[in-house]
N, C-alpha and C positions, 0 to 999 in steps of 0.2 A: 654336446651333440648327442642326440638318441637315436634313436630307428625305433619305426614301427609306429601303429595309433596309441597315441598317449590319453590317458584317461582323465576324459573332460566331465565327467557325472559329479552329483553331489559329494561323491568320497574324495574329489580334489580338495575341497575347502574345507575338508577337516583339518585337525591336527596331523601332523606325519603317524604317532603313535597309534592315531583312534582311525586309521583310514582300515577299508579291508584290503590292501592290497599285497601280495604276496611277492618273492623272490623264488620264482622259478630256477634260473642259476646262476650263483652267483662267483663272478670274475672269472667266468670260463668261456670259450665259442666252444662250436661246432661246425669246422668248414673244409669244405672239400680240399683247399688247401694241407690241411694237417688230416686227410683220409677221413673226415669225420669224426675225429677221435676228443678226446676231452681236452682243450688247449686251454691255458692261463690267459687271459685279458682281463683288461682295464672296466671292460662293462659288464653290467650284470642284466638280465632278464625280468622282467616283473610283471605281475599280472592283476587287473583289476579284477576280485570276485565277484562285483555285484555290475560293471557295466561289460566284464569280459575282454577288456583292453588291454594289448598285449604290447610290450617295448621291452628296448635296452637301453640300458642309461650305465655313466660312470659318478653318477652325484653320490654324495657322500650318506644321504639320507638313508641307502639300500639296507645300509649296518645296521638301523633300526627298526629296518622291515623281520617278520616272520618268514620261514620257509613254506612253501606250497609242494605240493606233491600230486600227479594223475590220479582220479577219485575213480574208477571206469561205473563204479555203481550211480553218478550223476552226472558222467562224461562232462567233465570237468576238475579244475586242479580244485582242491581243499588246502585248508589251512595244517599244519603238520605240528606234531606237538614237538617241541624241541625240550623242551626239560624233562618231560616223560623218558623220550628217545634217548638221550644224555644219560640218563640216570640209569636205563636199563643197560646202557653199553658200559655204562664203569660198574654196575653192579656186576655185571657179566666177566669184566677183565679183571674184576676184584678176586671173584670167587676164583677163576681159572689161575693167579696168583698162588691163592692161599690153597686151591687143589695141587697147585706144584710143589711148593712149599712143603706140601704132608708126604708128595710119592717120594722127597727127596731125604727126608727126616729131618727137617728143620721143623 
C-alpha cells in the first residue's frame, strides 16, 4: 500500500538505480497523533525530481534510493550528497576524538 500521486513519467521505466527519484523521509511519519513529532514507520516518503510526484511506500527498493533535501533556492527538494555528508561528519567526530585525546595526554 502507498499514499499519495505515485510517479507515472518516464523516470518509472528506468532502472530503480538510474530513476531521479529521491527519499524525502525515510521510515519515519509526521502525525498529529505523536504531536507531530518524528515517529518510526514502516513507510518512507519519496519524491519524483523531474515529474514532482510525491508518495509513501514500505517497498524495499527505498534503500537504494538517494536522500533529498528542501533546495529554497528552486523551491524544490534536490538530490543530497550522502558520501560527502558522511565523510565530513566522521571527519568531524575524528578530529573531535583526537582533540580529546591531546587535552587528555594520551
Amino acid at each position: 500500500m502507498s499514499g499519495g500521486k505515485v510517479c507515472k513519467c518516464p523516470e518509472s521505466k528506468k532502472p530503480i538505480k538510474e530513476r531521479r527519484w529521491g527519499v524525502v523521509d525515510r521510515n519515519c511519519n509526521y502525525s498529529a497523533f505523536s504531536g507531530y513529532h518524528k515517529t518510526y514507520s514502516d513507510y518512507s516518503s519519496l519524491v519524483c525530481l523531474e515529474c514532482r510526484a510525491y508518495w509513501r511506500t514500505k517497498a524495499a527498493y527505498v534503500y537504494s534510493l538517494d536522500k533529498v533535501e528542501w533546495d529554497d533556492s528552486i523551491g524544490f527538494y534536490a538530490l543530497w550528497s550522502k558520501k560527502e555528508d558522511e565523510n565530513n561528519v566522521h571527519n568531524e567526530k575524528r578530529e573531535t576524538i583526537h582533540t580529546t585525546e591531546r587535552v587528555r595526554g594520551k
